[in-house]
C-alpha positions in Angstrom: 105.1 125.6 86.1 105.4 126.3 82.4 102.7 128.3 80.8 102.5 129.1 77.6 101.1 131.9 75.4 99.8 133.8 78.7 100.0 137.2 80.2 99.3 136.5 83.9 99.1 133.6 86.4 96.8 133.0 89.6 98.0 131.0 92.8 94.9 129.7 94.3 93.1 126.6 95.0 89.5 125.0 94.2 87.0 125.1 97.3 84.3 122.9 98.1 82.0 124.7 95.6 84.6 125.5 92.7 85.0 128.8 93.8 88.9 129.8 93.3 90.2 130.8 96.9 93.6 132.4 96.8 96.7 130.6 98.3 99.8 132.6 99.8 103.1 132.0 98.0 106.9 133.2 98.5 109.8 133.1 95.9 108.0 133.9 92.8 110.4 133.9 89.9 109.7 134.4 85.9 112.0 132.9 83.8 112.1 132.8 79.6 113.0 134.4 76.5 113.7 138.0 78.6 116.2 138.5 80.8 115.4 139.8 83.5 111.8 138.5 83.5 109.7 140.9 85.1 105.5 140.1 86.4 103.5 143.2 88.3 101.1 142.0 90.9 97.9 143.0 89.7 96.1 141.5 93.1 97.2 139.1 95.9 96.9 136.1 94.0 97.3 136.9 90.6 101.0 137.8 88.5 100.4 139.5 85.0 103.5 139.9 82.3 103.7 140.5 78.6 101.7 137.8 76.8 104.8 135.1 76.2 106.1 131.2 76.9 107.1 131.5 81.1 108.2 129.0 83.8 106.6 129.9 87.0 108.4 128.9 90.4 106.8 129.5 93.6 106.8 128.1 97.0 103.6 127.5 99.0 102.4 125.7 101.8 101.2 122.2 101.4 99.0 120.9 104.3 97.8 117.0 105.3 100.5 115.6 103.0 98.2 116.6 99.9 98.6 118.6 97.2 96.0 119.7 94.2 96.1 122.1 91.5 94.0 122.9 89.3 94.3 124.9 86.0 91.7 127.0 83.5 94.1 125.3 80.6 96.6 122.0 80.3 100.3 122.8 81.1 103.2 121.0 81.7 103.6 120.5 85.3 106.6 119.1 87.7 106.3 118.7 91.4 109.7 117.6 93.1 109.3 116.1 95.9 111.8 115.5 98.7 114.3 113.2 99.6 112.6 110.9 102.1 109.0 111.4 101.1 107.5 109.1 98.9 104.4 108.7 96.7 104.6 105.3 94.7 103.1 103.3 97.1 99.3 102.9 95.8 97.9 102.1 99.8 99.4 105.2 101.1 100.3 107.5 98.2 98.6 108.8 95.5 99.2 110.3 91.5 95.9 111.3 89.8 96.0 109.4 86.5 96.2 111.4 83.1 100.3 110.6 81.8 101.8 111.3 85.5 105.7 110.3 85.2 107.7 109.7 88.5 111.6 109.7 88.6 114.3 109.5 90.9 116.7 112.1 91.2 120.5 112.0 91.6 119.6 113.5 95.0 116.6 110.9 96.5 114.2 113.5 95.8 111.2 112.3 93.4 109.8 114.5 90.3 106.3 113.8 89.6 105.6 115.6 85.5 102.6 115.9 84.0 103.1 117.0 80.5 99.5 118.9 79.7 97.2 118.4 82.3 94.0 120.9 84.0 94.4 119.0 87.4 97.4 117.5 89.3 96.8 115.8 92.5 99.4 113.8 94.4 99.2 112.3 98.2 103.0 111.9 99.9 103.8 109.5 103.0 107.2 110.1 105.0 108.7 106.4 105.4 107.5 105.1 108.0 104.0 104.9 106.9 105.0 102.3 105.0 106.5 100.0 107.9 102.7 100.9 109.9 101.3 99.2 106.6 103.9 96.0 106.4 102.9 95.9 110.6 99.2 96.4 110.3 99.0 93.8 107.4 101.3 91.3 109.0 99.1 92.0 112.2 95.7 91.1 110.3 97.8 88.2 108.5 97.8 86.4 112.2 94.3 87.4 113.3 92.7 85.4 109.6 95.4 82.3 110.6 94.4 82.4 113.9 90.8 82.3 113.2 90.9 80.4 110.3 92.8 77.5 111.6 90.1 76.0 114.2 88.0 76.0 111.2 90.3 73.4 109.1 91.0 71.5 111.7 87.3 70.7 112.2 86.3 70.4 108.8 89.1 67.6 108.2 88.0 66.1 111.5 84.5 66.1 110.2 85.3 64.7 106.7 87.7 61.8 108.0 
């Protein structure tokens, strides 16, 4: 996560009500113009640093296949996602829409960027949801032909 011009970040989440609930994170890192970067946490959910231009890496828990984040200001945001997951598939996945780019990586993974955005909300499937869509469709696919058929057959009979 870049941000820029800022002296502190907060990992939380929206609730039902907007109120900002905080989420638990591990391997927070501060990278940019300093070497070494350093942040103080100033409470549970919240990172503060000298006022500057920061990439923020975290890692957090993502539940239901669903991720959304939400931000008091547009920045650039990239969310890889790994090899084997998918989310271009607009019946099972999802990319909120606001100038979302997906790519391929050398290594299978996808990276979903959003170059200034408040929100970013993305829905992942593994693969296999996709082969319970193809069978679910083709299964629906025989049910209108079997129905449907009957119906011809008498309307020609009826019309001849």
């Amino acid at each position: 996560m870049q941000v820029e011009n800022a002296e502190r970040f907060e990992f939380a989440e929206v609730g039902l009500l907007g109120e900002r609930i905080p989420v638990p994170v591990t391997g927070v890192s501060l990278s940019g113009d300093c070497s070494p970067c350093n942040f103080t946490w100033s409470d549970r959910s919240v990172i503060t640093f000298p006022a500057g231009n920061y990439t923020v890496r975290y890692t957090g828990q993502i539940t239901q296949n669903h991720l959304v984040l939400a931000f008091p200001e547009p920045y650039r945001v990239a969310v890889k996602i790994p090899a084997g997951l998918d989310v271009r598939n607009r019946f099972l996945g999802m990319i909120n829409p606001g100038g979302a780019v997906v790519s391929e990586e050398k290594d299978g993974s996808l990276l979903v960027t959003w170059n200034a955005t408040r929100s970013a909300e993305l829905r992942f499937y593994p693969p296999e949801r996709e082969l319970w869509l193809t069978w679910f469709s083709q299964f629906w696919i025989i049910i209108a032909i079997v129905l449907l058929v009957p119906f011809f057959l008498t309307r020609k009979k009826k019309s001849g």
